[in-house]
C-alpha positions as a Markdown table, in Angstrom:
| # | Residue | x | y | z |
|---|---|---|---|---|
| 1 | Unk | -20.9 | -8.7 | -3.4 |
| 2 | Unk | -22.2 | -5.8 | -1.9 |
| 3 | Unk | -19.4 | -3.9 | -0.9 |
| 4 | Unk | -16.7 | -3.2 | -3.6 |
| 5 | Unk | -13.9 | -2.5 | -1.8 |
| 6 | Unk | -13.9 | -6.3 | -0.2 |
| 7 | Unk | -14.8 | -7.5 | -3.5 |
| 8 | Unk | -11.6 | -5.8 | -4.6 |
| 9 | Unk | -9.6 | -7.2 | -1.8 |
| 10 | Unk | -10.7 | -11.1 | -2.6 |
| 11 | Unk | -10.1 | -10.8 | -6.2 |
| 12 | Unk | -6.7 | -9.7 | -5.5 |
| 13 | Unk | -6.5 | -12.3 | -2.6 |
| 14 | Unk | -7.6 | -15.0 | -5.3 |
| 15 | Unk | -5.0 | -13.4 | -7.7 |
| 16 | Unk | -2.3 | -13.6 | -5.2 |
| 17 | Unk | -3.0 | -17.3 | -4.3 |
| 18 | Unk | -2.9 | -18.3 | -7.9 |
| 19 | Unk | 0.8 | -16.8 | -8.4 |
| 20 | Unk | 1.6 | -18.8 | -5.5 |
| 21 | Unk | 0.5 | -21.9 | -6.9 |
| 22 | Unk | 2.0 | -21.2 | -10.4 |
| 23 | Unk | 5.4 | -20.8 | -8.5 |
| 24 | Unk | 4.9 | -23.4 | -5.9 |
| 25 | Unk | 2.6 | -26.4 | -7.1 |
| 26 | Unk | 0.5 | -26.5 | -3.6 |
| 27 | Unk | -2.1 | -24.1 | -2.2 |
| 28 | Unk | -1.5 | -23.3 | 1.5 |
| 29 | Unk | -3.8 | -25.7 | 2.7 |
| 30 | Unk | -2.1 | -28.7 | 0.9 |
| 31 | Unk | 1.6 | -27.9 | 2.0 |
| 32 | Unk | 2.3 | -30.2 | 4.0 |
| 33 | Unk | 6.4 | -29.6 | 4.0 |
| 34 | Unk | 7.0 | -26.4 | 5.2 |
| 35 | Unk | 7.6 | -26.1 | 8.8 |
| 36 | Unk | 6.0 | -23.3 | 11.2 |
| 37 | Unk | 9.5 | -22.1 | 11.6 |
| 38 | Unk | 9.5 | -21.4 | 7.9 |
| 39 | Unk | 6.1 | -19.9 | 8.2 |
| 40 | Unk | 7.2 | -17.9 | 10.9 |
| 41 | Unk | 10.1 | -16.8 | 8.7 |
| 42 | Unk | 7.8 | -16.3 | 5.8 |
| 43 | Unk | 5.4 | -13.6 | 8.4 |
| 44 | Unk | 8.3 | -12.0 | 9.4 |
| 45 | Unk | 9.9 | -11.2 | 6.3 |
| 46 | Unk | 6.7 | -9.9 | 4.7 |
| 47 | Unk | 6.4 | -7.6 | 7.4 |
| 48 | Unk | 9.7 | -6.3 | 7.1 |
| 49 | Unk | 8.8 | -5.5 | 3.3 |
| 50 | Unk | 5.4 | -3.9 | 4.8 |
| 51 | Unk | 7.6 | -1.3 | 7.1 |
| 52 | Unk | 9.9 | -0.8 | 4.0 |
| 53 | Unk | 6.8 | 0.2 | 2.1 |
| 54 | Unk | 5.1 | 2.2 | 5.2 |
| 55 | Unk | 8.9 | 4.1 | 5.3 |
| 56 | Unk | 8.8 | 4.5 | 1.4 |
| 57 | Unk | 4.7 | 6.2 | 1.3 |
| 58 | Unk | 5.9 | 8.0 | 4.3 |
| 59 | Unk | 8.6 | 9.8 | 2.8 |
| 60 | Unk | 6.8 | 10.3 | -1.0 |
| 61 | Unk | 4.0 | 12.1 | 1.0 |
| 62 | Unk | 6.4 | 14.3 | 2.9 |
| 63 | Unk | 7.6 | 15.3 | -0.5 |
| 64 | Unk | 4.8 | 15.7 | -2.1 |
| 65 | Unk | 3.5 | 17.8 | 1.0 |
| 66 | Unk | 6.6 | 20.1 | 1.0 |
| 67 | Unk | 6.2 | 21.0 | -3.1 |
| 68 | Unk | 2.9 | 21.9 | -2.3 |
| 69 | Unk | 3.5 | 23.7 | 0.4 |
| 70 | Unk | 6.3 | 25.6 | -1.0 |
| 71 | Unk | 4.3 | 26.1 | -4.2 |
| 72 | Unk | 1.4 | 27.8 | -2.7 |
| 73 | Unk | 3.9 | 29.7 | 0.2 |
| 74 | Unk | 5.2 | 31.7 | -3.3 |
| 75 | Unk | 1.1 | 33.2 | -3.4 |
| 76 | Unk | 0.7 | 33.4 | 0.4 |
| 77 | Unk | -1.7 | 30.6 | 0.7 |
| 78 | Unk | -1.3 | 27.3 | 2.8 |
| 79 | Unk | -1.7 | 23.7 | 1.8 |
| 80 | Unk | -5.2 | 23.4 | 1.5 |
| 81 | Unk | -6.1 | 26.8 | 1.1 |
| 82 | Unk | -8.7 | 28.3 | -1.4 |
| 83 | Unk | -7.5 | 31.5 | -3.9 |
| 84 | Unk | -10.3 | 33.5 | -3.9 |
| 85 | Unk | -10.6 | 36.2 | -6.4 |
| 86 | Unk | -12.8 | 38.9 | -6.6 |
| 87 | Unk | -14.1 | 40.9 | -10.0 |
| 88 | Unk | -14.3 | 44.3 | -9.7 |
């Protein structure tokens, strides 16, 4: 495949499909007893999870942001800043 990153994303799409089958004996395709309510309930529960883990990132950043910040406010720099240092 040409582009790694969506060769990355398939093999973990195939991986993810095979712990689904280990756990549930069907693929997707085959199931033939669950409802579209409970696929609709499936969806909406994984996306609850996905705004837990947006909320989660979110927050780690913000940390991670502020100690920076605060580390290189003690030598008068901002995030992102250079130190630049001259030799006399």
């Amino acid at each position: 495949m040409r582009d790694k990153i969506i060769q990355q994303v398939v093999n973990k799409i195939v991986s993810r499909s095979d712990v689904g089958f280990k756990k549930y004996g069907v693929t997707m395709h085959d199931d033939t007893e669950t409802t579209l309510d409970d696929w609709l309930n499936h969806l909406q529960e994984e996306l609850m999870d996905a705004v837990n883990y947006i909320e989660k990132t979110r927050m780690v950043l913000r940390d991670e942001v502020e100690e920076l910040y605060i580390k290189d406010s003690q030598t008068d720099l901002y995030p992102g800043d250079v130190k630049v240092t001259i030799d006399k």
